[in-house]
C-alpha positions as CSV (number, residue, x, y, z in Angstrom):
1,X,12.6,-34.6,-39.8
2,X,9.4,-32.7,-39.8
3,X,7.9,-31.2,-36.5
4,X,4.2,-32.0,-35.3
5,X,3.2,-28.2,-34.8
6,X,0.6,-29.5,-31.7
7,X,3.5,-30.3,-29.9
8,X,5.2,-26.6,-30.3
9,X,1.7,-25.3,-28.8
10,X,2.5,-25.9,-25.5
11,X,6.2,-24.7,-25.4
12,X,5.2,-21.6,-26.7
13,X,2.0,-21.1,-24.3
14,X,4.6,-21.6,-21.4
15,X,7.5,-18.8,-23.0
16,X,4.6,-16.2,-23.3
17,X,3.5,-17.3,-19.7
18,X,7.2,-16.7,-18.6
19,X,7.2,-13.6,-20.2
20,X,4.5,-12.2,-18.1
21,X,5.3,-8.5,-17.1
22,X,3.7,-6.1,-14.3
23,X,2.1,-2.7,-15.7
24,X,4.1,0.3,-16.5
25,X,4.4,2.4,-13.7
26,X,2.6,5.8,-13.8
27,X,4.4,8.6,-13.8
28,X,4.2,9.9,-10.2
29,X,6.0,6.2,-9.5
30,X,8.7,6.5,-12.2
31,X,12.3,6.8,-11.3
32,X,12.6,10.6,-12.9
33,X,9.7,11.5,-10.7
34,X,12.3,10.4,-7.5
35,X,10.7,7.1,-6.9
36,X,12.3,4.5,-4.9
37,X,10.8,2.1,-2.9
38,X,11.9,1.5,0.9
39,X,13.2,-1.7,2.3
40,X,11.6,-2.4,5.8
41,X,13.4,-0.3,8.2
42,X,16.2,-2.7,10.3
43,X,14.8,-3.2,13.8
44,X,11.3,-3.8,13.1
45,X,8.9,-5.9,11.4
46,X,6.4,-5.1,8.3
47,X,3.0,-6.0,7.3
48,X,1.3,-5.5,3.8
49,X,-2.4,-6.3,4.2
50,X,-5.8,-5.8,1.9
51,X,-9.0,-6.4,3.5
52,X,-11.6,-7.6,0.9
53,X,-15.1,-6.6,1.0
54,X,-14.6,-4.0,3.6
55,X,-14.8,-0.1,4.1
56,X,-12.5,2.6,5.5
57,X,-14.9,5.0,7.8
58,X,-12.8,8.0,8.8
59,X,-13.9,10.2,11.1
60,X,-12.5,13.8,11.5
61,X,-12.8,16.2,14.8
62,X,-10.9,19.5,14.0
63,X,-7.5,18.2,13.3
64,X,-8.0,14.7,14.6
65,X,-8.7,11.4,12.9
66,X,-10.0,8.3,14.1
67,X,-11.1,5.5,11.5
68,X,-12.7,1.7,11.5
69,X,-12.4,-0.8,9.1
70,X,-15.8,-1.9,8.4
71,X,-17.5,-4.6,6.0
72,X,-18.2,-3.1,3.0
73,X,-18.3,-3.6,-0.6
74,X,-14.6,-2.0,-1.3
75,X,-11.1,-3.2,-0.5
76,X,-9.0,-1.9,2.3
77,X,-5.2,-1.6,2.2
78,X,-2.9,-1.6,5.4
79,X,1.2,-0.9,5.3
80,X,2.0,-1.6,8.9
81,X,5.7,-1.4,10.6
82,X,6.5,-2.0,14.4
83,X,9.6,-1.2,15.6
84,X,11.3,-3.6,17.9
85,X,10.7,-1.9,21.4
86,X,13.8,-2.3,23.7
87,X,12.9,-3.4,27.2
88,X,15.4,-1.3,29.1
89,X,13.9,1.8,27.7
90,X,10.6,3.4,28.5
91,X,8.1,4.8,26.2
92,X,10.5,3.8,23.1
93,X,7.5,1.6,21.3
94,X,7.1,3.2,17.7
95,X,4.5,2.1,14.8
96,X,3.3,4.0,11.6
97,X,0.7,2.4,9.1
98,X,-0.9,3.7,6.3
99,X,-4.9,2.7,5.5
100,X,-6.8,2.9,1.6
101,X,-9.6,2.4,0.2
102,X,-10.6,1.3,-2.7
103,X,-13.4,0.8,-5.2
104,X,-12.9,-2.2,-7.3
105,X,-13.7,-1.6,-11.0
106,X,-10.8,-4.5,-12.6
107,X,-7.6,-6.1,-12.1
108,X,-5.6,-2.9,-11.7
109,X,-6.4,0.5,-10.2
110,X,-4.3,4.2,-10.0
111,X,-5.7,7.1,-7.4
112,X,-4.0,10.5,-8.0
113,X,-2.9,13.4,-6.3
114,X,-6.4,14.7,-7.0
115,X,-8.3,11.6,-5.1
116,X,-6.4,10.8,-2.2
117,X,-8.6,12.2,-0.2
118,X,-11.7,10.5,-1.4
119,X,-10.2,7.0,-1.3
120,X,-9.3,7.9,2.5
121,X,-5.7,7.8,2.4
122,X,-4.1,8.1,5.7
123,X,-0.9,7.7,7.6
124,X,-0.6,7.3,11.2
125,X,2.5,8.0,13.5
126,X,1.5,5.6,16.9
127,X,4.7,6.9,19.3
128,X,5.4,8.8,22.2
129,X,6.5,12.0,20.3
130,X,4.9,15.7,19.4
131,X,3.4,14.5,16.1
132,X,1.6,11.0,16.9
133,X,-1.4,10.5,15.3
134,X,-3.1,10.4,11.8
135,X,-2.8,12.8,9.2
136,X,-4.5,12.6,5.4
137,X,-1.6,11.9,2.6
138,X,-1.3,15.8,0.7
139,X,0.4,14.5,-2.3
140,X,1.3,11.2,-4.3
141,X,-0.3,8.6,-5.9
142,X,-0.8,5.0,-5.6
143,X,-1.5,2.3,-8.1
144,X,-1.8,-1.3,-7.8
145,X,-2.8,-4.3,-9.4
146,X,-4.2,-7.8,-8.7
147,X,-1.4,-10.8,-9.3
148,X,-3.7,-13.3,-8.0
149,X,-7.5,-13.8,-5.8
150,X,-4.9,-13.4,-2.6
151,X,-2.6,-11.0,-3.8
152,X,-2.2,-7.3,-5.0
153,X,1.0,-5.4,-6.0
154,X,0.6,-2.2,-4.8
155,X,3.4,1.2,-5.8
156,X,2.7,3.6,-3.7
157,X,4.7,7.3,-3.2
158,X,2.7,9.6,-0.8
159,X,3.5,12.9,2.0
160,X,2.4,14.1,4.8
161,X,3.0,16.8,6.8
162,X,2.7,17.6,10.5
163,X,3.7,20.9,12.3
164,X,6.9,19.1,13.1
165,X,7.9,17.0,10.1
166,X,7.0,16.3,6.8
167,X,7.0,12.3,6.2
168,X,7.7,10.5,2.4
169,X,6.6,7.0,2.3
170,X,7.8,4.8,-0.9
171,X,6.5,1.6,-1.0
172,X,6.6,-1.4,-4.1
173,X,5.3,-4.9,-2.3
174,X,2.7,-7.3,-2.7
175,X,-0.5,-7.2,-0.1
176,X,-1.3,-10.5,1.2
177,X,-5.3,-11.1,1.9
178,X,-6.7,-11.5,5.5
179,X,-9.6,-11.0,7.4
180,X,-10.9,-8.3,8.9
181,X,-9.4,-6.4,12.0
């Protein structure tokens, strides 16, 4: 019995759609470079966000940042996490969030140790403790790419330091679109 080759067309098309892999990880994200990603923390909730056509405007006062997202022609990334505040305890509430920008050029993107600063990467302590506040990322690296109009994968494996700590955040999640803050 001989096969009609149109009907092997679309069984193939669908194994090399299965077959669909993520890029290789950089470097800096590899697991010989240290890199694991963190679950959400027990206790509290997560957000992974991307604000298209937006901007990150940071502004900088001696050691003090303050920053608005803006409209914009860029995309804007936003880890988020809340802990669960306990009502029998005062002053307990605790966030942190970490805010990127980035210049669209294709369907993926990688900033380096070397560009951190210029693609505004930030993390931000919101607590009652010695070290609230944002602080620019010192080292790491981020890369991402786009999985669909509404969703980005993004790998990301940044520090920063305060006078008190020094704070490693690992992420590997996809960032949902929404509107803008």
């Amino acid at each position: 019995m001989r096969t009609n080759p149109i009907f092997l067309l679309p069984i193939l098309l669908f194994m090399v759609a299965c077959d669909h892999k993520p890029p290789t990880l950089p470097d800096c994200l590899s697991a010989t470079s240290g890199f694991v990603p963190e679950d959400c923390p027990e206790g509290g909730n997560c957000s992974f966000t991307f604000y298209p056509d937006s901007k990150l405007e940071i502004s900088e006062v001696e050691e003090f940042l303050s920053f608005e997202v803006k409209p914009g022609t860029n995309l804007v990334f936003h880890f988020y996490y809340e802990r669960n505040d306990h009502p029998m305890i005062m002053d307990d509430e605790y966030q942190e969030g970490i805010y990127f920008e980035v210049k669209l050029d294709g369907d993926s993107f990688l900033i380096t140790a070397d560009e951190l600063e210029a693609s505004g990467v930030i993390f931000g302590r919101m607590c009652f403790c010695p070290d609230a506040g944002y602080r620019r990322m010192q080292s790491g690296c981020i890369y991402g790419y786009k999985i669909d109009e509404c969703t980005w994968n993004i790998s990301m494996n940044l520090t920063a330091t305060s006078e008190f700590n020094s704070y490693n955040k690992m992420k590997q999640q996809d960032f949902v679109k929404k509107t803008r803050p």
